[in-house]
N, C-alpha and C positions, 0 to 999 in steps of 0.2 A: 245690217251690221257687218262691220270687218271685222274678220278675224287673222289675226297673224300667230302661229306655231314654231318656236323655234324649240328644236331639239337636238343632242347630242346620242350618237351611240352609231359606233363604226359598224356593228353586224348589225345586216339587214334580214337576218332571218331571226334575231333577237325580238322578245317581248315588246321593249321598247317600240322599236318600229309597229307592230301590230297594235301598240297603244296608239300613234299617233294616224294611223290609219282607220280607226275607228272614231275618235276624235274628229278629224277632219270629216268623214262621213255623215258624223251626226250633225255637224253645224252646216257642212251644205245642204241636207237634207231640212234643217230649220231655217234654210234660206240666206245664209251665213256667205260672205263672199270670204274665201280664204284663202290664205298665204303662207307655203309650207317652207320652215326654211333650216337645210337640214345643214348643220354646219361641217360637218365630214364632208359630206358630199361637193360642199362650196370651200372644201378645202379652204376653211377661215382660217387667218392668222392671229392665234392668241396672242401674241409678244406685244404687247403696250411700251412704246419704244418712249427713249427721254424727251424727245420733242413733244409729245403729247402727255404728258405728266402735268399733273400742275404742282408748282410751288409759292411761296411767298417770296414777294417781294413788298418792299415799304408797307404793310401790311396788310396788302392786296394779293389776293389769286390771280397769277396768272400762265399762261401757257407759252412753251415759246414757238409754236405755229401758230399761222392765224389762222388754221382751217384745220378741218377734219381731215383724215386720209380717206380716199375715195371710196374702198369696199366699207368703212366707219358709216361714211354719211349714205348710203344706201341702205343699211341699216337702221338707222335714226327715221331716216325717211320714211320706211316703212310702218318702224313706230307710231312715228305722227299721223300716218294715214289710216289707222287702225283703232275700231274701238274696244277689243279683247283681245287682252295679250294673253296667251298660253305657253308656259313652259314645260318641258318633259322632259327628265334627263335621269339617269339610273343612280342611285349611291355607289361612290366607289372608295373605299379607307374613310366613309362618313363624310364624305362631300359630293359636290360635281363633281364630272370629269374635265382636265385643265382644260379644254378646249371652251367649254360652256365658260368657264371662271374669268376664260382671255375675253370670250365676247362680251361678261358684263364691264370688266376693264374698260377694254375701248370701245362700247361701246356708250356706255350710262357715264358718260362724262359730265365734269363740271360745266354748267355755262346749259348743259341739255337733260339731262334726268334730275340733275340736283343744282345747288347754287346758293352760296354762304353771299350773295349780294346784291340776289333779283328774285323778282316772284315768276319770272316768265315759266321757269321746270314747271310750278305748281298750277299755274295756267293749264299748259298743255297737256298735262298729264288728269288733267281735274275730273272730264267724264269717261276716263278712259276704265277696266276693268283689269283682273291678271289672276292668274289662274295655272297652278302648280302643279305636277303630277310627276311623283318620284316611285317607279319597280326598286324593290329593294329585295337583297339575299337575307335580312335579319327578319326574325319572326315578329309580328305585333303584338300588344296586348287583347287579348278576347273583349275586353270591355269598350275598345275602338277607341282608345287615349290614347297617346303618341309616347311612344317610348322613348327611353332618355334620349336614345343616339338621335330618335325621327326629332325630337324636341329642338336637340341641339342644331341642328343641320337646319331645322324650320328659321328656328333664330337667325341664323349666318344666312341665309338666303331669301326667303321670301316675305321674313318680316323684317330686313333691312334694306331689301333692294328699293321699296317705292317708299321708306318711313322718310323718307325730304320732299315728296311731290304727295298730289290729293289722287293716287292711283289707287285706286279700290281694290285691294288682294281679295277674294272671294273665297281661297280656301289651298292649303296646300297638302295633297292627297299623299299618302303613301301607298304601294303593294306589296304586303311582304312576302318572303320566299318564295320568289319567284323562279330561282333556277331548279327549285324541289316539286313544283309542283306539277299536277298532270294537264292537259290539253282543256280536257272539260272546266280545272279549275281556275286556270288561268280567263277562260271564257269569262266564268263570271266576274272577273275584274274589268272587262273588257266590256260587258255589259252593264257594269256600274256607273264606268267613265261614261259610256252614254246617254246615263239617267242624267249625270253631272250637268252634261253639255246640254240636254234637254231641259233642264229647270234653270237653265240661263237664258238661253233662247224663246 
């Protein structure tokens, strides 16, 4: 199995990073080839510039480059070489943070994640898997149901980003109060995400 990790969150001494540090443990350790790719660190460029937009014309999609921008299509690439996509990225005012938001921009583009004029997205993405995991400062419900704000945020990301391709979402996790919580209790979040990653593998 490949796995590929894309995360967002600028401190490295943050939860976040210890989530995807344990993540990645667990799937090498299930024999998992992985792919960390932390976008702070690869200083991605969120800005989806107008040349890669699509619009209509005569009432076809189209774009006005023929190509992907270069750090874009190493991206994609990666994609396509991978059969579990994992994302991790903190809530921040109830969403990503813009950096995550730029890479699905340009990164899940028309013509490659989705397509109002080809089956190839639904192709490529068919046995692929993906797999969510948002630390969050708002408390959860005790009963383990996703509260409005997790609900809505679930909505706008992970059950819109693959609803045009056959990409299989397995689940999108939340942790809540995590800037409140103690060493010990964050562990056991830390050793949840690893049962996660263990009952995939």
């Amino acid at each position: 199995m490949k796995a590929l990790i894309v995360f967002a969150h600028p401190r490295k001494e943050s939860f976040t990073h210890s989530l995807v540090k344990r993540v990645e443990g667990a799937l090498r350790k299930g024999g998992a080839e992985v792919t960390v790719r932390d976008l702070y660190a690869l200083e991605f460029n969120p800005i989806l510039m107008g040349p890669d937009t699509i619009h209509i014309e005569e009432g076809r999609f189209v774009r006005q480059s023929d190509t992907y921008p270069a750090d874009v299509q190493i991206e994609m690439d990666l994609i396509e070489e991978s059969d579990l996509l994992i994302y991790i990225f903190p809530s921040w005012w109830n969403g990503m943070p813009a950096i995550m938001k730029g890479y699905i921009d340009r990164v899940f583009q028309h013509g490659f994640a989705y397509s109002f004029e080809s089956d190839e997205p639904r192709k490529r993405f068919a046995q692929k898997k993906a797999l969510f995991f948002t630390p969050t400062g708002q408390p959860q419900n005790e009963d383990g149901s996703l509260t409005p704000i997790d609900q809505a945020m679930r909505t706008l990301t992970s059950d819109w980003l693959f609803n045009s391709n056959d990409c299989q979402v397995l689940d999108h996790i939340f942790y809540g109060r995590v800037p409140y919580l103690e060493r010990d209790q964050l562990e056991t979040y830390l050793q949840h995400a690893e049962k996660v990653i263990k009952s995939i593998i």
